[in-house]
C-alpha positions in Angstrom: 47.6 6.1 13.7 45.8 4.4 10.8 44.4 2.3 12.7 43.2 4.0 15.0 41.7 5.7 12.2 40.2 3.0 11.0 38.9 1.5 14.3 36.9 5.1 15.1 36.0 4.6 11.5 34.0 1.0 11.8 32.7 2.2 15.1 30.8 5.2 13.4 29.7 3.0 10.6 28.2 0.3 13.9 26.7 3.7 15.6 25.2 4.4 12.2 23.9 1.1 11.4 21.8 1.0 14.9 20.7 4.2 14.5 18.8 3.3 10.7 17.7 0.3 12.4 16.0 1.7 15.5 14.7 4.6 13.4 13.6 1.9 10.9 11.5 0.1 13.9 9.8 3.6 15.3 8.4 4.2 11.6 7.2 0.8 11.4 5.5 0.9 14.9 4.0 4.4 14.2 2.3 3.5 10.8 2.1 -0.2 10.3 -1.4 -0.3 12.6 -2.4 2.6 10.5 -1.6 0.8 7.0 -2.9 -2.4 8.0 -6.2 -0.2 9.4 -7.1 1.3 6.1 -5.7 -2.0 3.9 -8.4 -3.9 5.8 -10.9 -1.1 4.7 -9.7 -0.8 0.6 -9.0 -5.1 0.3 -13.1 -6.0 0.8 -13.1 -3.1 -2.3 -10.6 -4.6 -4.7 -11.4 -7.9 -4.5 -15.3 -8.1 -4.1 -15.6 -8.4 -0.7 -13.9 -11.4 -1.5 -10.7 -11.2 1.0 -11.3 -8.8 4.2 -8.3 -9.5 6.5 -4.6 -9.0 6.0 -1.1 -9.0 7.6 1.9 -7.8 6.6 5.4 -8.9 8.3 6.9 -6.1 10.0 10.8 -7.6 9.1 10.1 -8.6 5.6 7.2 -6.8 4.5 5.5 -10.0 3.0 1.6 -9.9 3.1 -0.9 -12.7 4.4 -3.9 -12.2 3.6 -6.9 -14.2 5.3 -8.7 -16.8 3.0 -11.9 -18.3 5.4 -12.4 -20.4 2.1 -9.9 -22.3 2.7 -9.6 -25.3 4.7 -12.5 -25.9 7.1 -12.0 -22.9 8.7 -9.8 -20.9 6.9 -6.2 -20.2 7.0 -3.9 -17.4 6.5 -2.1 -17.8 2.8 1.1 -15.7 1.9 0.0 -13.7 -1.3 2.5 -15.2 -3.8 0.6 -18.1 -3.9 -2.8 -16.0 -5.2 -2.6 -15.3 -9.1 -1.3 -12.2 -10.9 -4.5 -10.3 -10.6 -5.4 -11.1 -6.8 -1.6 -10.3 -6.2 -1.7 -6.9 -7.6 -4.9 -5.9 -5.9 -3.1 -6.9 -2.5 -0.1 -5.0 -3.7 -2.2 -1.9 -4.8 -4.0 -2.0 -1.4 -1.0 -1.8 0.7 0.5 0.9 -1.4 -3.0 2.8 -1.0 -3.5 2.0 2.2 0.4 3.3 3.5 -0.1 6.4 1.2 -3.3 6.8 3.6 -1.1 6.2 6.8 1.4 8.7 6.2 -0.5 11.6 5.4 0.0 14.1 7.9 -3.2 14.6 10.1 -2.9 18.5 9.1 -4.5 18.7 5.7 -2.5 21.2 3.5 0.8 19.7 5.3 1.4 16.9 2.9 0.9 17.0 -1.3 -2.7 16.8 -2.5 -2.5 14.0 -5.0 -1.1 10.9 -5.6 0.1 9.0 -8.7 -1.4 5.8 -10.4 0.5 4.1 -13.6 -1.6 1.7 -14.9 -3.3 0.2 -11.9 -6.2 -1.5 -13.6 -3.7 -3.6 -16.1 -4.7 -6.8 -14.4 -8.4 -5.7 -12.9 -11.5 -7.4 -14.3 -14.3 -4.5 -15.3 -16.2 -5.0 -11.8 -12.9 -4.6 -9.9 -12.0 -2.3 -11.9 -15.0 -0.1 -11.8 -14.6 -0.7 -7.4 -11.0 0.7 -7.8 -12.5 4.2 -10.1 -15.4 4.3 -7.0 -12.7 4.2 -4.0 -10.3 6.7 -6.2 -12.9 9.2 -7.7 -15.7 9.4 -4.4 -14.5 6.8 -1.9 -11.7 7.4 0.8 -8.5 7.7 -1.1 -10.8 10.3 -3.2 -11.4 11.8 -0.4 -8.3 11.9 1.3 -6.2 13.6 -2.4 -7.3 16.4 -4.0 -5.9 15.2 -7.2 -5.5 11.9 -8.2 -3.1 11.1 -11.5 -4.2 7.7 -13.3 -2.2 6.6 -16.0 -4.1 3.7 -17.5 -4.0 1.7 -21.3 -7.7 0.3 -20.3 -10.6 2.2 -21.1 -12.0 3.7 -17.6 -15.2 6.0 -17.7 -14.2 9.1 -18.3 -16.7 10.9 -17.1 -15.5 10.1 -13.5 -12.6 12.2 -14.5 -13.0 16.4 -14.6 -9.6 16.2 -16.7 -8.0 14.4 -19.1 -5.0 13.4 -21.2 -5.0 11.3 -24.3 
């Protein structure tokens, strides 16, 4: 009997496991294209129009972003070779770009804002002056009624209607 038990047991925890994994490949096919879409539309942004092309590995979620400067035709380099700053402007793209993806196409269906702790930590002034233009009047403006920005680096408040010392 117990083992029986246990058999049935495993068996649902194997029926479980496919059915996470196959959900876990239909949510990755529906917004990857999407993310990847908008992350090629914020990166030119964030880095100065610097980097314009990126992948990200559907299995282990690693970005590659394309660098045509290097080589003698460029190459695709895998982003923890890039320093801190260009890392976290890939990082911040992909997280604004899948925040873009997965709003439902409904507006009112989804919340209105989204949440920024210290984003600009690691941002030169210009970049960091591209990130206020694509949060306060470019797309991810847009696309939030609200945006929250946590941020230890001075910003120019009068982008802002509210704020919180």
């Amino acid at each position: 009997m117990e083992l029986a038990q246990e058999q049935r047991a495993q068996q649902e925890r194997k029926y479980g496991a496919e059915i996470v994994a196959r959900a876990r490949r239909r949510i990755v096919q529906k917004i990857l294209p999407a993310t990847m879409e908008y992350m090629r539309r914020i990166l030119p942004q964030l880095t100065r129009d610097r980097y314009h092309d990126a992948e990200l590995d559907a299995e282990s979620f690693k970005i590659k972003v394309w660098d045509e400067r290097a080589g003698q035709n460029g190459a695709w380099k895998e982003k923890n070779i890039f320093s801190g700053g260009a890392k976290d402007q890939f990082s911040l793209a992909l997280r604004l770009a899948f925040a873009l993806a997965t709003l439902p196409q409904e507006r009112g269906a989804s919340p209105g804002f989204i949440f920024l702790d210290e984003p600009l930590g690691s941002f030169d002034a210009e970049r960091a002056n591209a990130l206020l233009y694509l949060l306060t009047e470019g797309e991810v403006g847009r696309a939030f009624d609200q945006i929250l920005l946590i941020s230890h680096v001075p910003v120019q408040e009068s982008k802002f209607t509210h704020r919180i010392r």
